[in-house]
mmCIF file as Biopython writes it, N, C-alpha, C and O atoms, coordinates in Angstrom:
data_model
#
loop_
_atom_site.group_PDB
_atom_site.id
_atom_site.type_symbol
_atom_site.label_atom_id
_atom_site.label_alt_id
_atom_site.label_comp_id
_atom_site.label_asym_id
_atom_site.label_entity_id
_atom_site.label_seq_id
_atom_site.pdbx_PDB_ins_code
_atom_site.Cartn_x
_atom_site.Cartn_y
_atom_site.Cartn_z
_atom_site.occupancy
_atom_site.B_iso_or_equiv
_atom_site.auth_seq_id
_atom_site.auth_asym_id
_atom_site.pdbx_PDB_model_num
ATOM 1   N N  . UNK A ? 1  ? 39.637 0.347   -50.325 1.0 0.0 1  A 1 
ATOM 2   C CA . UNK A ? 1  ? 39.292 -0.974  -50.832 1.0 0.0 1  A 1 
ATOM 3   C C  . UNK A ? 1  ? 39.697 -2.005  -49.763 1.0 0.0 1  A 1 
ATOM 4   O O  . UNK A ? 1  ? 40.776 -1.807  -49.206 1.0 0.0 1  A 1 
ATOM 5   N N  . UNK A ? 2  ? 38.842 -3.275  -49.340 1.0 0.0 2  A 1 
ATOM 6   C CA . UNK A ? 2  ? 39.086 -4.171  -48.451 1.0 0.0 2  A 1 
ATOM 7   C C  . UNK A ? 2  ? 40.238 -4.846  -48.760 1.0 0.0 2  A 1 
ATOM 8   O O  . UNK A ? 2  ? 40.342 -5.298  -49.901 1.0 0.0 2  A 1 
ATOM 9   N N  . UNK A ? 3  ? 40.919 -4.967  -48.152 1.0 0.0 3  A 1 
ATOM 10  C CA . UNK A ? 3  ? 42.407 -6.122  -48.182 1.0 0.0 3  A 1 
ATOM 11  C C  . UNK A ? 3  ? 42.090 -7.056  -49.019 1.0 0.0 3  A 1 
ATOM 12  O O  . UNK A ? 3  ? 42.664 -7.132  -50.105 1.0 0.0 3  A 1 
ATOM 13  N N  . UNK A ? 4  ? 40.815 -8.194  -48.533 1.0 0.0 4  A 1 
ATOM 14  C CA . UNK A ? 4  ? 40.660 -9.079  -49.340 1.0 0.0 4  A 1 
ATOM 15  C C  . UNK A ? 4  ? 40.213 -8.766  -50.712 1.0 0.0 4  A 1 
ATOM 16  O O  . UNK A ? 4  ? 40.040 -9.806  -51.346 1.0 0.0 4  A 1 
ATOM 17  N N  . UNK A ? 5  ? 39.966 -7.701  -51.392 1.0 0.0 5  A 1 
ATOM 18  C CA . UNK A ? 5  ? 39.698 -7.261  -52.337 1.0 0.0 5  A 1 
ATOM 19  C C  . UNK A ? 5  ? 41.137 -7.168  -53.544 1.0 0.0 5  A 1 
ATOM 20  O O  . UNK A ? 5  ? 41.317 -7.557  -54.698 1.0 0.0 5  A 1 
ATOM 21  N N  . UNK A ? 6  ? 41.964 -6.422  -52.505 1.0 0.0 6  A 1 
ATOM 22  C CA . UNK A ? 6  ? 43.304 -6.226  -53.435 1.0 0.0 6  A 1 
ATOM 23  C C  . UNK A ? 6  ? 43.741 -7.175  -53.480 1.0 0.0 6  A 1 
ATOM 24  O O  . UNK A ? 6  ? 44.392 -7.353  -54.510 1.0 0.0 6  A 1 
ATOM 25  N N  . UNK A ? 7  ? 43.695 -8.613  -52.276 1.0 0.0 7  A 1 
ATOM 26  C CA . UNK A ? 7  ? 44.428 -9.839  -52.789 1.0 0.0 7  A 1 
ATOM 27  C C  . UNK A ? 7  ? 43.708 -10.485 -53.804 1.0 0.0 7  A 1 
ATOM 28  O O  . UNK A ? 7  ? 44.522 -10.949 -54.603 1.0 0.0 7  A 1 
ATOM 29  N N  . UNK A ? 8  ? 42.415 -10.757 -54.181 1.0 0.0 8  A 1 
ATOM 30  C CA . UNK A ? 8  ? 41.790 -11.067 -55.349 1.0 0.0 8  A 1 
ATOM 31  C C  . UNK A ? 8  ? 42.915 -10.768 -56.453 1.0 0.0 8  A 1 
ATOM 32  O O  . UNK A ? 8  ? 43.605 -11.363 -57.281 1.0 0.0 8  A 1 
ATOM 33  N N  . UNK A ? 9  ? 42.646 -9.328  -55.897 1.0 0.0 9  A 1 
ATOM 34  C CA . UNK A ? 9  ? 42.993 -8.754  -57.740 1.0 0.0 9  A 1 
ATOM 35  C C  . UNK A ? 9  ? 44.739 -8.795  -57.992 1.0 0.0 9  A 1 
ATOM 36  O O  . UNK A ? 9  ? 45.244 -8.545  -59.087 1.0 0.0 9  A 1 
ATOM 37  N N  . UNK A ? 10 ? 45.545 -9.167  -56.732 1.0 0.0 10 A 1 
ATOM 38  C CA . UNK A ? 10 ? 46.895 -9.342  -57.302 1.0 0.0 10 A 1 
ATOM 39  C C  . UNK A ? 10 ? 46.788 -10.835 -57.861 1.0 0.0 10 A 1 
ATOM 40  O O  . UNK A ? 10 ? 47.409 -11.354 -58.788 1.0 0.0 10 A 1 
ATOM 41  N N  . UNK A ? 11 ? 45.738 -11.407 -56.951 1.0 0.0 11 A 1 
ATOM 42  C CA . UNK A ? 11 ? 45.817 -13.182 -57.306 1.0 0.0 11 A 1 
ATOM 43  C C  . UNK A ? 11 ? 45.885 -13.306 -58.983 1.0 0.0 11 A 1 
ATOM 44  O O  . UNK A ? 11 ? 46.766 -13.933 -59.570 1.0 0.0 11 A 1 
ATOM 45  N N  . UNK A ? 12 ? 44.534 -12.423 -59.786 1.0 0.0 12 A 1 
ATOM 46  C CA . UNK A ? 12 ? 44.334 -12.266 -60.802 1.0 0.0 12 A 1 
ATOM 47  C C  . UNK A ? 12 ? 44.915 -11.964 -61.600 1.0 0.0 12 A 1 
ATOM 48  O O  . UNK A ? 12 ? 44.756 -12.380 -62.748 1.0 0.0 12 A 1 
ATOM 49  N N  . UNK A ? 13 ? 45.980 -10.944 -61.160 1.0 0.0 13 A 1 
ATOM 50  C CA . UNK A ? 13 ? 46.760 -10.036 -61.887 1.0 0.0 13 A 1 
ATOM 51  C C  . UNK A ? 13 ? 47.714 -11.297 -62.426 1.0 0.0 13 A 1 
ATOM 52  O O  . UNK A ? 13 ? 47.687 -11.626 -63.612 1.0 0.0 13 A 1 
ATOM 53  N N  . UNK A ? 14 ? 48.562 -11.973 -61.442 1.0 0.0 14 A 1 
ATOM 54  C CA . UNK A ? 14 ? 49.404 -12.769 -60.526 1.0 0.0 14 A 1 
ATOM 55  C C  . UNK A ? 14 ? 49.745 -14.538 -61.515 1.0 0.0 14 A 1 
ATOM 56  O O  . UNK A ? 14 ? 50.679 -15.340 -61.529 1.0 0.0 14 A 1 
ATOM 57  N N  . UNK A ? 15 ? 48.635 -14.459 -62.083 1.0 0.0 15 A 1 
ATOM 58  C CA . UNK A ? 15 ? 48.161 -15.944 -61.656 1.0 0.0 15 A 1 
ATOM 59  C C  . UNK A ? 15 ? 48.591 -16.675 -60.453 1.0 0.0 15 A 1 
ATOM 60  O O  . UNK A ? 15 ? 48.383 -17.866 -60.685 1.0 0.0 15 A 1 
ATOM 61  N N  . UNK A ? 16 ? 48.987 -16.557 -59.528 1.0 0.0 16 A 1 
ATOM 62  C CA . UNK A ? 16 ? 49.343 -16.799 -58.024 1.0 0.0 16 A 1 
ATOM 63  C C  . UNK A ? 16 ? 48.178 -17.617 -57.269 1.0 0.0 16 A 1 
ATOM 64  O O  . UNK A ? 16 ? 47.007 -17.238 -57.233 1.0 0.0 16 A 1 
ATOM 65  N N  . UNK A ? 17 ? 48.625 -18.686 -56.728 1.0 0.0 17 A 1 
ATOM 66  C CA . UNK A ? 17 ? 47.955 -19.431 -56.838 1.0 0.0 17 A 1 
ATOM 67  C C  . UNK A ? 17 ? 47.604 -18.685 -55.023 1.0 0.0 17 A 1 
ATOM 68  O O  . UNK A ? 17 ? 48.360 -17.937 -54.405 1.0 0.0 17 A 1 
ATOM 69  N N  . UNK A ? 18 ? 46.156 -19.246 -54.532 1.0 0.0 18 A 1 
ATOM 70  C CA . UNK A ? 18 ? 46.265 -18.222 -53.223 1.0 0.0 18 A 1 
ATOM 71  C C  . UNK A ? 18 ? 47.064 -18.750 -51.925 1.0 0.0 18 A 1 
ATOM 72  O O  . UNK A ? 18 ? 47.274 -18.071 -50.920 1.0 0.0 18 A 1 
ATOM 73  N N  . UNK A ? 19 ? 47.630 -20.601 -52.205 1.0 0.0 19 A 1 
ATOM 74  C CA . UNK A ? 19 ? 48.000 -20.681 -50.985 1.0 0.0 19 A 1 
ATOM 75  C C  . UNK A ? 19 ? 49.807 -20.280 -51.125 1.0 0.0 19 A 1 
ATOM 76  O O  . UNK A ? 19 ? 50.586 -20.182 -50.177 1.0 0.0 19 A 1 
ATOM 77  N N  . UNK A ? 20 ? 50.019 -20.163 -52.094 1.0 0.0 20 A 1 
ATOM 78  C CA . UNK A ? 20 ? 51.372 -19.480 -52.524 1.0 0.0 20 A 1 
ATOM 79  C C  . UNK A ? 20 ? 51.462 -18.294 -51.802 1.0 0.0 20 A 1 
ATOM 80  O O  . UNK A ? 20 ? 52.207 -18.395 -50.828 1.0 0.0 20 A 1 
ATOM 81  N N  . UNK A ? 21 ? 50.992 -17.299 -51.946 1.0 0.0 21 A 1 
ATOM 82  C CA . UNK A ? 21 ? 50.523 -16.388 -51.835 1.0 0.0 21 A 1 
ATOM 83  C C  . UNK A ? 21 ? 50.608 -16.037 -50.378 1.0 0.0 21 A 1 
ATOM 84  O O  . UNK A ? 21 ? 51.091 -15.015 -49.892 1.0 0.0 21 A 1 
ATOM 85  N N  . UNK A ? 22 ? 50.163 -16.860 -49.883 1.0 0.0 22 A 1 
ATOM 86  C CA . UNK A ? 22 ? 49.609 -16.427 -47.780 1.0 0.0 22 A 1 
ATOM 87  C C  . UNK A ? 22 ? 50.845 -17.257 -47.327 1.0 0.0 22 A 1 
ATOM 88  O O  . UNK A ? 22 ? 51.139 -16.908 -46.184 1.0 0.0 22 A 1 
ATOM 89  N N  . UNK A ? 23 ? 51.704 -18.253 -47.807 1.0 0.0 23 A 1 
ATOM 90  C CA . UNK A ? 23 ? 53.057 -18.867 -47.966 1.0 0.0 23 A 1 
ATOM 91  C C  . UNK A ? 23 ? 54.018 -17.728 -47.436 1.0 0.0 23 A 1 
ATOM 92  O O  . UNK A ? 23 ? 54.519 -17.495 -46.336 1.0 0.0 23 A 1 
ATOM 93  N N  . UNK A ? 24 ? 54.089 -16.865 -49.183 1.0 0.0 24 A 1 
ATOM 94  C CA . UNK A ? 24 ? 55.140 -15.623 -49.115 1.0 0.0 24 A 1 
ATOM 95  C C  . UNK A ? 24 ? 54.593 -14.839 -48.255 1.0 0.0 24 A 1 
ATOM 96  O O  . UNK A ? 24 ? 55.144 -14.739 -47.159 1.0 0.0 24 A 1 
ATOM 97  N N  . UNK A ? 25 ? 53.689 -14.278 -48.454 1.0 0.0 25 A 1 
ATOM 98  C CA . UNK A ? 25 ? 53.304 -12.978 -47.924 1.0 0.0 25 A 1 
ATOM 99  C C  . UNK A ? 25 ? 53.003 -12.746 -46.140 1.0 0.0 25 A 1 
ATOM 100 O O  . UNK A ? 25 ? 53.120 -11.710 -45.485 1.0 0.0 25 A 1 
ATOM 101 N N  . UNK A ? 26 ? 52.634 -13.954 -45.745 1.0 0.0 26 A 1 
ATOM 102 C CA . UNK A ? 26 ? 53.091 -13.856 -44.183 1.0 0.0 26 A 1 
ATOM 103 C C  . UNK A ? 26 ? 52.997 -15.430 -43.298 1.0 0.0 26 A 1 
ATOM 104 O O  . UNK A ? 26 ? 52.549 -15.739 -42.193 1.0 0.0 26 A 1 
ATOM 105 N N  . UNK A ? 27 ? 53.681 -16.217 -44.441 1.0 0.0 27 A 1 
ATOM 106 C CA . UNK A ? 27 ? 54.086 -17.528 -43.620 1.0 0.0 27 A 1 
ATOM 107 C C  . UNK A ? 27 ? 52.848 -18.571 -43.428 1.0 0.0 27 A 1 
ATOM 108 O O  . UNK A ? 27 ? 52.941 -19.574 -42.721 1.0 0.0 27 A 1 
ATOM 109 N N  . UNK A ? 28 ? 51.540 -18.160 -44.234 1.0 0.0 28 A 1 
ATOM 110 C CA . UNK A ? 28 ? 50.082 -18.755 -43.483 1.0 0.0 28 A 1 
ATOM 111 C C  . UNK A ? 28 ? 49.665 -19.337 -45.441 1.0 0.0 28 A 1 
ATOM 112 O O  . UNK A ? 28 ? 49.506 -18.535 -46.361 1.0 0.0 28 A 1 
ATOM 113 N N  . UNK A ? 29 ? 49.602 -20.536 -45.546 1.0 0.0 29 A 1 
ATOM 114 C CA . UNK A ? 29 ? 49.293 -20.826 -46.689 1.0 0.0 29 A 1 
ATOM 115 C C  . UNK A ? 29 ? 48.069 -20.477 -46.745 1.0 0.0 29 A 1 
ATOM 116 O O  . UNK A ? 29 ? 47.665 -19.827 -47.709 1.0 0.0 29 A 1 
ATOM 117 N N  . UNK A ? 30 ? 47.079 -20.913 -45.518 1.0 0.0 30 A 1 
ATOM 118 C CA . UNK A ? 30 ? 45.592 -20.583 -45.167 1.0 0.0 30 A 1 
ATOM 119 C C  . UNK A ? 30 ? 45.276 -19.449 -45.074 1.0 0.0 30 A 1 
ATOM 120 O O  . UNK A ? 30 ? 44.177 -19.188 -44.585 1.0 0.0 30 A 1 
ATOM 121 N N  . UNK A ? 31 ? 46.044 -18.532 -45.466 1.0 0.0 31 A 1 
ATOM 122 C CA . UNK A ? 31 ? 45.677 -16.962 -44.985 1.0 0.0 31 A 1 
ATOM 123 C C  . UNK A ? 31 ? 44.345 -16.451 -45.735 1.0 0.0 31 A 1 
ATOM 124 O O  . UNK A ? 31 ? 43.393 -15.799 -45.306 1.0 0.0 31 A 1 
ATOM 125 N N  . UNK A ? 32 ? 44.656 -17.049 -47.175 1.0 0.0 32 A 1 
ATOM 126 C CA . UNK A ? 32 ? 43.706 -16.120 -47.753 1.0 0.0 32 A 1 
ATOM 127 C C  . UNK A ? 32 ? 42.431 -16.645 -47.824 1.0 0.0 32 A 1 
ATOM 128 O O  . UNK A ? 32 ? 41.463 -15.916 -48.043 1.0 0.0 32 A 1 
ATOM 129 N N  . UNK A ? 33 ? 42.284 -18.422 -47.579 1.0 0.0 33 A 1 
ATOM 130 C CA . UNK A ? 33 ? 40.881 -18.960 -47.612 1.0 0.0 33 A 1 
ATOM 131 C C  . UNK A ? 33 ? 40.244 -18.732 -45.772 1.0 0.0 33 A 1 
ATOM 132 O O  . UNK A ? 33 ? 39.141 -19.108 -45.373 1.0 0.0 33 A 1 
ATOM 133 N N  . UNK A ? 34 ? 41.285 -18.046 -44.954 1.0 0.0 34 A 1 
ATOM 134 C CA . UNK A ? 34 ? 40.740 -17.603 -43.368 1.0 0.0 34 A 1 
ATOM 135 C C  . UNK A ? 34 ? 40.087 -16.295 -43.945 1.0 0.0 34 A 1 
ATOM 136 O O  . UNK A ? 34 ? 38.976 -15.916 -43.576 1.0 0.0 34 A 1 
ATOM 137 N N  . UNK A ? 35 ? 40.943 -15.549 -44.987 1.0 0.0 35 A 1 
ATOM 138 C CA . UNK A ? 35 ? 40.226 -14.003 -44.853 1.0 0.0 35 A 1 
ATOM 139 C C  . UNK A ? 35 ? 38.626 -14.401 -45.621 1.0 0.0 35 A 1 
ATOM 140 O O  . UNK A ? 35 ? 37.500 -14.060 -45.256 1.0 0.0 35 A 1 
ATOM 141 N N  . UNK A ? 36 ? 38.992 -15.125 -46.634 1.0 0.0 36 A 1 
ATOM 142 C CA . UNK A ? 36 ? 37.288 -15.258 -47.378 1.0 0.0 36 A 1 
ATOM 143 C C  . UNK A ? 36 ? 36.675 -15.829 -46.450 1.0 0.0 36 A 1 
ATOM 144 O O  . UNK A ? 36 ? 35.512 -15.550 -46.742 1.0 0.0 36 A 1 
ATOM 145 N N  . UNK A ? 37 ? 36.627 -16.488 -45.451 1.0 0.0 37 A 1 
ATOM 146 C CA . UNK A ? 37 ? 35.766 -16.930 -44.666 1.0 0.0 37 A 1 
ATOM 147 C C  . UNK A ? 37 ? 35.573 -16.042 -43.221 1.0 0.0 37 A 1 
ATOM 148 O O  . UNK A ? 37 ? 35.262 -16.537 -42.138 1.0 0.0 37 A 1 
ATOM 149 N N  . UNK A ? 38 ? 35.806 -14.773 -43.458 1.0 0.0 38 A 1 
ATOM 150 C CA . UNK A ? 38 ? 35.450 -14.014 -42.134 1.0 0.0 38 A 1 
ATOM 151 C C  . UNK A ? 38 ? 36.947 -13.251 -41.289 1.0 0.0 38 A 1 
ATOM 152 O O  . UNK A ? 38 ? 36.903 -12.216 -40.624 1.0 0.0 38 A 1 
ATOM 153 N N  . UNK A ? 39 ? 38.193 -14.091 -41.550 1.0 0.0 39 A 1 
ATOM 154 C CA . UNK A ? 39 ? 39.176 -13.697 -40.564 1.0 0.0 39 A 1 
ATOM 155 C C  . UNK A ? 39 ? 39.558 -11.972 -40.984 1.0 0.0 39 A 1 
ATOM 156 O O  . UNK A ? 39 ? 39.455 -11.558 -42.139 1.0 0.0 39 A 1 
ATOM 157 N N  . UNK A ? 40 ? 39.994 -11.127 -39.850 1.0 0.0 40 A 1 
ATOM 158 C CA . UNK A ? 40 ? 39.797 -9.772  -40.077 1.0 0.0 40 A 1 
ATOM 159 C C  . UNK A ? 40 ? 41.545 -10.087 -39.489 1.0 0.0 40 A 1 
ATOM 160 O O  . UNK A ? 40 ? 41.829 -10.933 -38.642 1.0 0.0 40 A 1 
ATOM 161 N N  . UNK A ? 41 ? 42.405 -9.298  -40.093 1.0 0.0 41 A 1 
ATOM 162 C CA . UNK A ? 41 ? 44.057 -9.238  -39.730 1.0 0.0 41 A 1 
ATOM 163 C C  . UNK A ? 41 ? 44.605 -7.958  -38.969 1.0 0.0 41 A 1 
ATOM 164 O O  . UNK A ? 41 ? 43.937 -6.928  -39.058 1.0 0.0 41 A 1 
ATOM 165 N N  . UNK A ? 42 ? 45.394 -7.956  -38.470 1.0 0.0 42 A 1 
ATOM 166 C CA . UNK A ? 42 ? 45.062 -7.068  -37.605 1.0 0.0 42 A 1 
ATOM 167 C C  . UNK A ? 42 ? 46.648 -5.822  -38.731 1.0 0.0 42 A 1 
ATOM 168 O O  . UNK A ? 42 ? 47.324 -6.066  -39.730 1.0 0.0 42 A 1 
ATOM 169 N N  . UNK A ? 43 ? 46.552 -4.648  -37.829 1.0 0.0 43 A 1 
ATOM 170 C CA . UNK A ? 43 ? 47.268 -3.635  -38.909 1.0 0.0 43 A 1 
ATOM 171 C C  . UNK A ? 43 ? 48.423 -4.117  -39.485 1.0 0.0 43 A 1 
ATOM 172 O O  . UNK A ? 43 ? 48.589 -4.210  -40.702 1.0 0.0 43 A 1 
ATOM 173 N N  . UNK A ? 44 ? 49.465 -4.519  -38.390 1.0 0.0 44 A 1 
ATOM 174 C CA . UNK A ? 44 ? 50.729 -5.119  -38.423 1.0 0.0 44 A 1 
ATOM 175 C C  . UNK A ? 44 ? 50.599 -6.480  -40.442 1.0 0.0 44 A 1 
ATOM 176 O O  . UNK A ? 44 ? 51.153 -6.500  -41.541 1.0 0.0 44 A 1 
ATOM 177 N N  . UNK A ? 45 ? 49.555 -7.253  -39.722 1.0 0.0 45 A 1 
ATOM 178 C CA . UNK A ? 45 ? 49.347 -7.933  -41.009 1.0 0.0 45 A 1 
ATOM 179 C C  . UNK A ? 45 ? 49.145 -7.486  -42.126 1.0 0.0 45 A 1 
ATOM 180 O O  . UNK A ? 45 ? 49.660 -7.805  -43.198 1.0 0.0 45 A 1 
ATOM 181 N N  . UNK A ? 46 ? 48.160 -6.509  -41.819 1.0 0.0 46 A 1 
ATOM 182 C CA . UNK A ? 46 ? 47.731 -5.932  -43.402 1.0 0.0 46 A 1 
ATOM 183 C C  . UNK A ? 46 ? 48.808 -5.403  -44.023 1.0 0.0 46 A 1 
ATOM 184 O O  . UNK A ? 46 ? 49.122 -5.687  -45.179 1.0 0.0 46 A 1 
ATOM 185 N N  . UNK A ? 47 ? 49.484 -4.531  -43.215 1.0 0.0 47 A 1 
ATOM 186 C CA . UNK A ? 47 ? 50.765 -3.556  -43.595 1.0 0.0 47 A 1 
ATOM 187 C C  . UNK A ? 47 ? 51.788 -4.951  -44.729 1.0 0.0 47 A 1 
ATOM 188 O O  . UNK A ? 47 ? 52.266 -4.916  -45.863 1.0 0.0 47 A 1 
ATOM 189 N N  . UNK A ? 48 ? 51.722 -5.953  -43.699 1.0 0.0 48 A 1 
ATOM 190 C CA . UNK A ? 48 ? 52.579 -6.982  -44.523 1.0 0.0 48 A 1 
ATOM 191 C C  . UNK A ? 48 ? 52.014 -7.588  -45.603 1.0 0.0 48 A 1 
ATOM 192 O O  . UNK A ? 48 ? 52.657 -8.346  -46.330 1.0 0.0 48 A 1 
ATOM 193 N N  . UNK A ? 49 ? 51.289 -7.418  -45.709 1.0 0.0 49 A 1 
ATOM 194 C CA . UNK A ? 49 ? 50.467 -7.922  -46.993 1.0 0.0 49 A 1 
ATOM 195 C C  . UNK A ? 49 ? 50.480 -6.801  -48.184 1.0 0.0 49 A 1 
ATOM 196 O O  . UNK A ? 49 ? 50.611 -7.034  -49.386 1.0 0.0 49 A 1 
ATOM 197 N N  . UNK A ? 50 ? 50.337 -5.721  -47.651 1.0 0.0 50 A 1 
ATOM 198 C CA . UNK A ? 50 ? 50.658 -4.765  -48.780 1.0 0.0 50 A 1 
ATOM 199 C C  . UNK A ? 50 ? 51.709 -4.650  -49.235 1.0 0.0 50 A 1 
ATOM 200 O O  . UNK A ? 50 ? 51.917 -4.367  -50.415 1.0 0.0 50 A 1 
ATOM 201 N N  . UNK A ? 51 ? 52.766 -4.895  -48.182 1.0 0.0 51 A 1 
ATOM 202 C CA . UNK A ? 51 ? 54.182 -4.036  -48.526 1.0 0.0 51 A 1 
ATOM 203 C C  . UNK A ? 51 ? 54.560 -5.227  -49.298 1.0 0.0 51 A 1 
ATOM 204 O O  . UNK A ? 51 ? 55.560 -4.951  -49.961 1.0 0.0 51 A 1 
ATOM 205 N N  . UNK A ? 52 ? 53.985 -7.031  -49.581 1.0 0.0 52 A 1 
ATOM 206 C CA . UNK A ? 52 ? 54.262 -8.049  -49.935 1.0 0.0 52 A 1 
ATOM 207 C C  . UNK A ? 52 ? 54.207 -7.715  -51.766 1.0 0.0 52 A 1 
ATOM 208 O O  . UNK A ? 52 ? 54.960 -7.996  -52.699 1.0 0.0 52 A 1 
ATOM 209 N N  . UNK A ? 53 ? 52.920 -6.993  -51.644 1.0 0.0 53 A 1 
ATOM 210 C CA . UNK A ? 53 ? 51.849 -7.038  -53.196 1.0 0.0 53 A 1 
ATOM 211 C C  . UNK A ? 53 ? 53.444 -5.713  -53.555 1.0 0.0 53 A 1 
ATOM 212 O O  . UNK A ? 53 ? 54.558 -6.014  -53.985 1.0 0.0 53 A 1 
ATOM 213 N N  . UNK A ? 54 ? 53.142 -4.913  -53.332 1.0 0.0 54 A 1 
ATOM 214 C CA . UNK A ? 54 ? 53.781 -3.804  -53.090 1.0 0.0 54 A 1 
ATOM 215 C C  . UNK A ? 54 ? 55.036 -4.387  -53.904 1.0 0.0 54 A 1 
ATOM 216 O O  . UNK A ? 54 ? 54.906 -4.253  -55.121 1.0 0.0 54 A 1 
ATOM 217 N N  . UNK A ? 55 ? 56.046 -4.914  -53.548 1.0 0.0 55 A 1 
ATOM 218 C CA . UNK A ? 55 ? 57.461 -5.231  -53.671 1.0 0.0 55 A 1 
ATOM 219 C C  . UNK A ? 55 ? 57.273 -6.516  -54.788 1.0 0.0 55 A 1 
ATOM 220 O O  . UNK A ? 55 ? 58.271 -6.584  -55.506 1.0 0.0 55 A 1 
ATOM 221 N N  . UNK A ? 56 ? 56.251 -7.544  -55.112 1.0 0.0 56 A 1 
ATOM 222 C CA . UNK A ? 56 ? 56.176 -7.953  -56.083 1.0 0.0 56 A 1 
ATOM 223 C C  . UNK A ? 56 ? 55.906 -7.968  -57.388 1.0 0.0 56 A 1 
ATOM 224 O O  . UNK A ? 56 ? 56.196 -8.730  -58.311 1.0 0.0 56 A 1 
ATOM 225 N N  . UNK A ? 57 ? 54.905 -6.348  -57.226 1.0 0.0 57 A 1 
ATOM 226 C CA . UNK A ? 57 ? 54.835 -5.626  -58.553 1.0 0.0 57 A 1 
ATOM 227 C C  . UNK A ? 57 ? 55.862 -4.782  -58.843 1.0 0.0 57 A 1 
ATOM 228 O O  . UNK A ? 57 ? 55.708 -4.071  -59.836 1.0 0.0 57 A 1 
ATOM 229 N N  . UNK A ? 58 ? 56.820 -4.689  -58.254 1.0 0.0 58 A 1 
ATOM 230 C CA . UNK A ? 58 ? 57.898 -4.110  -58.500 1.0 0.0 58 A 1 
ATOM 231 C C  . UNK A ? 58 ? 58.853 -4.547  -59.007 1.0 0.0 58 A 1 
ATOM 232 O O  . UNK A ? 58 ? 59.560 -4.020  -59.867 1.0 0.0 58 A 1 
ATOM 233 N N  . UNK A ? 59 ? 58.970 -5.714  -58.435 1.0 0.0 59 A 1 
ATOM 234 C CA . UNK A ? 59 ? 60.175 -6.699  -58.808 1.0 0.0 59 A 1 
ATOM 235 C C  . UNK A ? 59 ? 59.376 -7.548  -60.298 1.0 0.0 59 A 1 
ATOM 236 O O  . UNK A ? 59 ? 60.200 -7.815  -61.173 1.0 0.0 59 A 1 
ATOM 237 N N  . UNK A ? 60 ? 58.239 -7.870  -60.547 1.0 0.0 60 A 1 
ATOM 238 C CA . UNK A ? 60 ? 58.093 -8.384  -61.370 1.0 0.0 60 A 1 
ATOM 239 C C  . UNK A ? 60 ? 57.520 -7.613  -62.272 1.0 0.0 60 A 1 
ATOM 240 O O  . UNK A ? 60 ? 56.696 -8.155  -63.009 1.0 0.0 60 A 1 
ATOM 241 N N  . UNK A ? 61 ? 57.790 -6.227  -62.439 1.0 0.0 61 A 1 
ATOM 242 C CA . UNK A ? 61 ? 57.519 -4.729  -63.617 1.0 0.0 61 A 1 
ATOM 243 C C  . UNK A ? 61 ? 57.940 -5.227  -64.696 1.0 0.0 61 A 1 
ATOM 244 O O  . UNK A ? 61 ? 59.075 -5.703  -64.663 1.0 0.0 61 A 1 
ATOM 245 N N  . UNK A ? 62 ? 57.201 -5.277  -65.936 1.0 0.0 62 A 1 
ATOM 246 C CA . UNK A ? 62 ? 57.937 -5.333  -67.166 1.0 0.0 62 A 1 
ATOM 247 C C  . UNK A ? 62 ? 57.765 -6.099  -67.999 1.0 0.0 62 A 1 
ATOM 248 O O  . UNK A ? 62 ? 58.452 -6.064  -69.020 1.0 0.0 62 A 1 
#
């Protein structure tokens, strides 16, 4: 599944607003309206973006 796909769906999950979001998850409030508009991240990023979603469904289980 595309990156920008799973951030949708944590956004959703989340109610997280998206510039919150690219804030925590790697310092770029703009992150996620760069990815809908074309920006491609390179591994290092993605990895941080997962391991972000990753550790917030964890911490917020329950």
């Amino acid at each position: 599944m595309p990156l920008l796909r799973k951030i949708e769906i944590f956004l959703n999950e989340t109610n997280m607003p998206w510039t919150k979001f690219g804030r925590l998850s790697v310092r770029d409030p703009r992150f996620v309206e760069d990815l809908r508009n074309g920006r491609q991240p390179g591994k290092s990023v993605s990895n941080r973006v997962e391991h972000f979603m990753n550790m917030w469904r964890t911490d917020h289980a329950g």
